[in-house]
N, C-alpha and C positions, 0 to 999 in steps of 0.2 A: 681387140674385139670390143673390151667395154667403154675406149674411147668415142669407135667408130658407132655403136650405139646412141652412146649420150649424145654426140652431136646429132645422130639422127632426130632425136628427142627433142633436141634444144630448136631445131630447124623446125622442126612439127611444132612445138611451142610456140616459135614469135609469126609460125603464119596461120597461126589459129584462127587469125584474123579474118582470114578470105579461106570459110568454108564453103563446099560445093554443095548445093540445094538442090540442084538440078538432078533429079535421079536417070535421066536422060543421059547424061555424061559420060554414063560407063553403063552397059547390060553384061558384062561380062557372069561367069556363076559366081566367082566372089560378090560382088556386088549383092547380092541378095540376103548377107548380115548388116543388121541394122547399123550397126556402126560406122558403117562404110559412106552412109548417107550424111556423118556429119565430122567428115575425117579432111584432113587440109589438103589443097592439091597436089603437095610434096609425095604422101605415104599416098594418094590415088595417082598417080603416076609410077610410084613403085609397084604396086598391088596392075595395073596393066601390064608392066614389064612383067614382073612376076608370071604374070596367070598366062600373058604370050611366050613363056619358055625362058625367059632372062634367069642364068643360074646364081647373079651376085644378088638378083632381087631375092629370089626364092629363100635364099639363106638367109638374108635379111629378117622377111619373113617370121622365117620357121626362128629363130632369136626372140625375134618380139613377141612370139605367141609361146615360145618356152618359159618367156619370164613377166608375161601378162605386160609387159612394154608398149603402152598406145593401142594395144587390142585387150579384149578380154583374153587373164590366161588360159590356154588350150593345150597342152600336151603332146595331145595330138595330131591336134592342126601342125603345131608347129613339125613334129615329125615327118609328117607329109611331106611339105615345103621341102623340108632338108633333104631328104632322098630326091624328089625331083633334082635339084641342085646335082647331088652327089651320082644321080641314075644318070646324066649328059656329060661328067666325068669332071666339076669342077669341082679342084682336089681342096678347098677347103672344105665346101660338105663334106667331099667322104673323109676329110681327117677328123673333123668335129663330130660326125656321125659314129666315127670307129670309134672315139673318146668317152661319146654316151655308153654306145656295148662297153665296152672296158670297163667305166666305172658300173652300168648299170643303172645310171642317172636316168630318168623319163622313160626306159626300155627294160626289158629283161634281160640281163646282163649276158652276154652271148662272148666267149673269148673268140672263137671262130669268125665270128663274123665281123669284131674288135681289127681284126689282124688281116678280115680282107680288105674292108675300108680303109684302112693306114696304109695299107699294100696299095691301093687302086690312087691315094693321094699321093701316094709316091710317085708310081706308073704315070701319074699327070702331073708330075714336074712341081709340087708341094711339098716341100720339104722345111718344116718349121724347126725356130729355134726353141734351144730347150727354153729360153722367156717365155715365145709365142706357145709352147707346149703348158707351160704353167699359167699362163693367162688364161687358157682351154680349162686346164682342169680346174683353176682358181672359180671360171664361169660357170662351168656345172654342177661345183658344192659349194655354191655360194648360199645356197637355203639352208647347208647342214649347219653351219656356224652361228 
């Protein structure tokens, strides 16, 4: 996860170069945070996919606004995102989702609802190794350390 990040980052860095000005581009409702007005065509392409139903976007997303990554951080926002994801049944949200409840990271820690996410990622063919499981939770107490 935090590989697939940085290179998002890194992507969005070296095209910083050719920002979009044109507020015309996009009227979509994200579009109406100012940040958006001077974001690279990379993450405004994601942020369309996203906001048109795309579930790899959405989880994208909701990462980058858990960990203030090229957006401002949001919490919230990011939670949204991720349940979108996770609500269309793409089993990383709801494994990553079930991982927040579990530890209680950005959510109020719910074990019930831990175990239907991880259930529902299962039920869609997600099944993570115990690496990708500690990369999950390495990513959501990465602030405690």
């Amino acid at each position: 996860m935090k590989v697939i990040i940085a290179l998002m980052i890194v992507v969005m860095v070296a095209l910083s170069g050719s920002l979009i000005a044109d507020s015309a581009a996009y009227t979509g409702p994200i579009y109406k945070e100012p940040f958006i007005q001077k974001t690279s065509k990379v993450f405004m392409r994601m942020l369309i996919r996203a906001d048109s139903g795309e579930p790899k976007d959405q989880l994208s997303l909701g990462y980058m606004y858990l960990k203030g990554e090229s957006v401002p951080q949001d919490s919230t926002k990011g939670i949204e995102w991720i349940k979108m994801a996770a609500a269309q049944g793409y089993g990383e949200a709801c494994y990553f989702l079930g991982m927040l409840y579990l530890t209680g990271k950005y959510v109020e820690q719910d074990i019930v609802k831990a175990r239907s996410y991880i259930k529902r990622a299962n039920v869609h063919n997600y099944k993570p190794t115990i690496t990708e499981t500690l990369h999950s939770l390495d990513y959501i107490i990465e602030e405690e350390r």
